[in-house]
C-alpha positions in Angstrom: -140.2 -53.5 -28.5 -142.1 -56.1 -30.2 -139.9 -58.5 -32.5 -143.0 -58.8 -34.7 -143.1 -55.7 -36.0 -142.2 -56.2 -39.0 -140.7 -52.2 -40.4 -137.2 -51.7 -40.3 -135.9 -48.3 -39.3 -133.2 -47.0 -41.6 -130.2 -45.0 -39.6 -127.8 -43.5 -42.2 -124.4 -42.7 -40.9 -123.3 -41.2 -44.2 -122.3 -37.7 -43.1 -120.7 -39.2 -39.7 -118.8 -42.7 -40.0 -118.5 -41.4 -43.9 -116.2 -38.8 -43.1 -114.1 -41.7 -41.6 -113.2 -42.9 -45.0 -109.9 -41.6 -45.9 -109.8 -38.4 -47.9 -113.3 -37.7 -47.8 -114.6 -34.7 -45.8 -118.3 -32.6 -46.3 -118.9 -28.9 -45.7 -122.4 -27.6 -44.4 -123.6 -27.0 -47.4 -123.1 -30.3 -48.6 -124.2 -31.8 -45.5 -127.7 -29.9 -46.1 -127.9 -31.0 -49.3 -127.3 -34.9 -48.4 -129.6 -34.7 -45.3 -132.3 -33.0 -47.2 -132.1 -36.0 -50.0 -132.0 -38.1 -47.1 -134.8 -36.7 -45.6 -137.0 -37.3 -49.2 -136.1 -40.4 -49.1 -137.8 -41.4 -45.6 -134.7 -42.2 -44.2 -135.7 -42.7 -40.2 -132.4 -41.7 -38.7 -130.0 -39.1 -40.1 -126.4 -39.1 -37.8 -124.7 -35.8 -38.9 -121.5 -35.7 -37.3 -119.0 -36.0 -33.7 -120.3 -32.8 -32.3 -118.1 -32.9 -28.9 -115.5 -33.7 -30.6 -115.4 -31.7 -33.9 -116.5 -28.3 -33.9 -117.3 -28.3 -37.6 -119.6 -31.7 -36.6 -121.7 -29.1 -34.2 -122.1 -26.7 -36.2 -123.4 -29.2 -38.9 -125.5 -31.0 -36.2 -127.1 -27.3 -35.0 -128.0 -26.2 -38.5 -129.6 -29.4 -40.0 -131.2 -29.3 -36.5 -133.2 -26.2 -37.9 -133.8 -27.7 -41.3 -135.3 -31.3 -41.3 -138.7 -31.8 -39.9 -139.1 -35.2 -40.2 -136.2 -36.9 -39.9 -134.6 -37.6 -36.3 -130.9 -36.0 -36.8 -128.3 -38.0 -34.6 -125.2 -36.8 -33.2 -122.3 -39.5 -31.7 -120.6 -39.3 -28.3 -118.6 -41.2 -26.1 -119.1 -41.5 -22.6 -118.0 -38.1 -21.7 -120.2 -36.4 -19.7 -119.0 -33.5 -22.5 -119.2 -34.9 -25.7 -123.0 -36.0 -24.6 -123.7 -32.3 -23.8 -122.2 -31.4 -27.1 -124.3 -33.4 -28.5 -127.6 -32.2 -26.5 -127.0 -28.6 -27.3 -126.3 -29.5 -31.2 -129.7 -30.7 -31.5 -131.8 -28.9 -28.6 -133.6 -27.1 -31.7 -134.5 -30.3 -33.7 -137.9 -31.2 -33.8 -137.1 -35.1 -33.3 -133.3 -35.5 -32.2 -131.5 -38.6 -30.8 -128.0 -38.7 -28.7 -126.1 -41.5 -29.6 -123.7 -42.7 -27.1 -121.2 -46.0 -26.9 -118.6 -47.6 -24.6 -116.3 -50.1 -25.3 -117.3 -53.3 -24.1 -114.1 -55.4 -25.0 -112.0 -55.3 -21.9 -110.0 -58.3 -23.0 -111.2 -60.8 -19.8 -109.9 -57.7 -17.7 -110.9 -58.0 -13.9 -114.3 -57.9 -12.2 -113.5 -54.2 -10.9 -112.7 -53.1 -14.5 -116.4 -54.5 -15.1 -118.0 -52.9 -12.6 -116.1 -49.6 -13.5 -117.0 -50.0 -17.2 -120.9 -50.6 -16.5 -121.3 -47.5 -14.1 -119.8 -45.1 -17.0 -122.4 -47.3 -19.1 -125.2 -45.9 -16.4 -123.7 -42.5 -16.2 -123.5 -41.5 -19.9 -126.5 -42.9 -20.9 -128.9 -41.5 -17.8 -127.1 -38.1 -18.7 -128.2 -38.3 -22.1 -131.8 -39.2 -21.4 -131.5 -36.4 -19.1 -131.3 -34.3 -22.3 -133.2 -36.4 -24.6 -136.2 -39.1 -24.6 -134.3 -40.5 -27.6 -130.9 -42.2 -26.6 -129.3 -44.8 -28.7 -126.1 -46.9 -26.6 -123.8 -48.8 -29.0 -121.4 -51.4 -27.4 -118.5 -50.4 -29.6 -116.4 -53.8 -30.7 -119.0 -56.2 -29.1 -118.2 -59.1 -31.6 -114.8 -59.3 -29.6 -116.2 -58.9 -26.4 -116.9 -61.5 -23.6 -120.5 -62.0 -24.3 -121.5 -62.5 -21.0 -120.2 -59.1 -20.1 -121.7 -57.8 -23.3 -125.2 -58.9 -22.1 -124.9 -57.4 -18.9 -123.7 -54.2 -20.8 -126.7 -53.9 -22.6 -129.1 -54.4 -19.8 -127.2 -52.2 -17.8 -128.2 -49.2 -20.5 -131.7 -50.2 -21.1 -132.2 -49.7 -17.2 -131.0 -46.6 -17.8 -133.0 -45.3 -20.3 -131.4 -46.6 -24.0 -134.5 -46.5 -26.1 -132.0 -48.4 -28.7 -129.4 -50.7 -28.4 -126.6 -50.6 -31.3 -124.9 -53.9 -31.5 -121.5 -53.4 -33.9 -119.1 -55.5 -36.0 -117.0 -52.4 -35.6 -114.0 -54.2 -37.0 -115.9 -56.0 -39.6 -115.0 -59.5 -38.4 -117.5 -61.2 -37.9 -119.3 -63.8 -40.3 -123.1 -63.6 -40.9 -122.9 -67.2 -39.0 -121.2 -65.6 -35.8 -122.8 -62.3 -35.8 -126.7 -63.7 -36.2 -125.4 -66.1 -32.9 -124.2 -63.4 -31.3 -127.5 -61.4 -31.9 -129.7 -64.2 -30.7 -127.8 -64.9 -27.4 -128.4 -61.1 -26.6 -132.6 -61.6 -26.9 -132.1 -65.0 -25.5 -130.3 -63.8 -22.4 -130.7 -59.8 -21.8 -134.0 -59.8 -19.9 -135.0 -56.4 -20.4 -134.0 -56.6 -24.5 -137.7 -55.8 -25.3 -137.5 -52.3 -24.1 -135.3 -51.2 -26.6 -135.3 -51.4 -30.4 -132.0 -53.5 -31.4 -129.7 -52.0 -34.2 -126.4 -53.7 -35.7 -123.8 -51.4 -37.4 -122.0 -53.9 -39.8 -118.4 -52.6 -41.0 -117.5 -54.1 -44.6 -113.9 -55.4 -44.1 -114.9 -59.1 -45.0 -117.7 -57.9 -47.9 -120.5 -59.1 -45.0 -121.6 -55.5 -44.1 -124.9 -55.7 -45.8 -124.7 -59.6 -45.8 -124.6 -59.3 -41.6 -127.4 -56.7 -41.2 -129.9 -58.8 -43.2 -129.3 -61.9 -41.3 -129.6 -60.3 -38.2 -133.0 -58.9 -38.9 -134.2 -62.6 -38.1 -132.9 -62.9 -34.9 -135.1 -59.4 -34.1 -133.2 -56.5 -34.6 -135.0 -54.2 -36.2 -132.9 -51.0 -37.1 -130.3 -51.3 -39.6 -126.8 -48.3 -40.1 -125.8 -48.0 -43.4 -124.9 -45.3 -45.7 -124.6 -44.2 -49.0 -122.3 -45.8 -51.3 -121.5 -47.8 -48.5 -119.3 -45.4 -47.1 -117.3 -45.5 -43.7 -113.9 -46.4 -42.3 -111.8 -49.0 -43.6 -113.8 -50.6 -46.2 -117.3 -49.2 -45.5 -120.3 -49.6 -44.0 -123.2 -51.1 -45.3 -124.3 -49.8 -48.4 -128.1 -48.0 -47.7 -129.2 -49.3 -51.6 -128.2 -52.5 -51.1 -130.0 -52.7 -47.9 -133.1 -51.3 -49.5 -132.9 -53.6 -52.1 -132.7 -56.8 -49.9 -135.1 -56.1 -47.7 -138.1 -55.4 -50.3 -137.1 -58.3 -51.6 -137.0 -60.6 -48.7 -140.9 -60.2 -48.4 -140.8 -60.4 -44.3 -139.7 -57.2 -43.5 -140.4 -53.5 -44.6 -139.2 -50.4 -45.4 -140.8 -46.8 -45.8 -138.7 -45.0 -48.4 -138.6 -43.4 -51.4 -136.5 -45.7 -53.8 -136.5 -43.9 -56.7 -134.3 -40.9 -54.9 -131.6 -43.7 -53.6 -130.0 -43.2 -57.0 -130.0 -39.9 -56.6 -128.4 -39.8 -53.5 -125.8 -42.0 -54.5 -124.6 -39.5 -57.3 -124.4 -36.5 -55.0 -122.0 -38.3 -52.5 -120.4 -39.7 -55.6 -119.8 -35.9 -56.5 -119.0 -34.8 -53.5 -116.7 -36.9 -52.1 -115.0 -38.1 -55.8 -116.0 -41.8 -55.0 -118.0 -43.9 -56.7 
């Protein structure tokens, strides 16, 4: 995918990685409503829920399915072969849908067989999700404390088999913007299939860099940011989705297609909803 292009897409994991932060948990009828607001607001990539691994998450995932139109509605898995066909089913009737999948790729300097076993499951769940789906997203859960070496070849690994985007997280929220945007620019300097895929980050908030992190890496080519409302997720949050709005229209390079004038709006109703502001 062209680095030039200069529009970034918008994932929001509000309803999902949201439901992480502690004490907050959505209905479906509060999911419909978010995702709908969502939706107005030209947000690219809605994640719903854990469908394998939640049965509340698939039903959410099946009925939003039926209601968005232009949206892409996400729904997480791991590497099991199930979760990915919970996943698959939850959004067989959505008229754009996306399976997102991850591994962990920090196998703490583990041997070369754990490797090799680690990059098959890679090729396994991520050709069995674009089995089911010409959309498949692979994140390399906790790659900013991985070997990057083996990170690399983790990521090429999916692209070969059919990632359409690469998700590369600060899971634990570690990282500063210095280390992540070096760690992002080894990846296009030395995966040599990276322009087959669009490349996300998924910044956590622990060190107040979530939104700081995602900005920085948009120079090094990534060009989908994860965020969500309020800045909600576990620990201390994800990157906030006004925040990142706000920072990219003003940055002048880069783009976004959204309605701001809703974001406020949104923010309220998960302020409501979840009782935090």
């Amino acid at each position: 995918m062209s680095k030039n292009n200069n529009k970034v897409i918008l994932f929001d994991t509000t309803m999902r990685d949201g439901e992480l932060t502690p004490g907050v948990k959505m209905n479906l009828k509060e999911k419909i409503r978010i995702a709908e607001l969502l939706e107005a607001i030209g947000i690219d990539i809605i994640e719903v829920g854990y469908p394998g691994r939640y049965a509340k998450d698939f039903e959410e995932v099946a009925q939003i399915s039926q209601l968005l139109k232009t949206s892409t509605i996400c729904g997480l898995a791991s590497g099991n072969p199930d979760e990915i066909l919970a996943v698959a089913k939850a959004i067989k009737n959505a008229d754009k849908g996306r399976i997102h999948t991850y591994n962990s790729v920090n196998l703490n300097h583990q041997s070369g067989a754990i490797d090799e076993e680690v990059l098959s499951q890679i090729k396994d769940s991520v050709s069995l999700a674009r089995n089911y789906c010409e959309d498949v997203e692979w994140s390399a859960f906790d790659a900013t404390r991985s070997n990057p070496d083996f990170l690399c070849k983790s990521i090429e690994t999916a692209i070969n088999s059919g990632a359409t985007t690469i998700n590369i997280p600060d899971s634990l929220g570690l990282a500063t913007s210095e280390e992540f945007s070096q760690l992002i620019t080894r990846v296009f300097n030395l995966v040599p299939n990276i322009d087959k895929a669009i490349v996300s980050v998924h910044c956590h908030n622990d060190l107040g860099l979530a939104v700081a992190n995602s900005i920085a890496a948009l120079d090094c080519g990534v060009r989908q940011i994860e965020c969500a409302i309020n800045g909600l997720g576990a620990r201390k949050g994800n990157a906030d989705l006004e925040e990142v709005v706000m920072a990219i229209l003003n940055s002048k390079s880069y783009r976004v297609e959204v309605d701001t004038s809703l974001i406020s709006t949104a923010s309220e109703l998960v302020s409501k909803i979840t009782g935090i502001g």
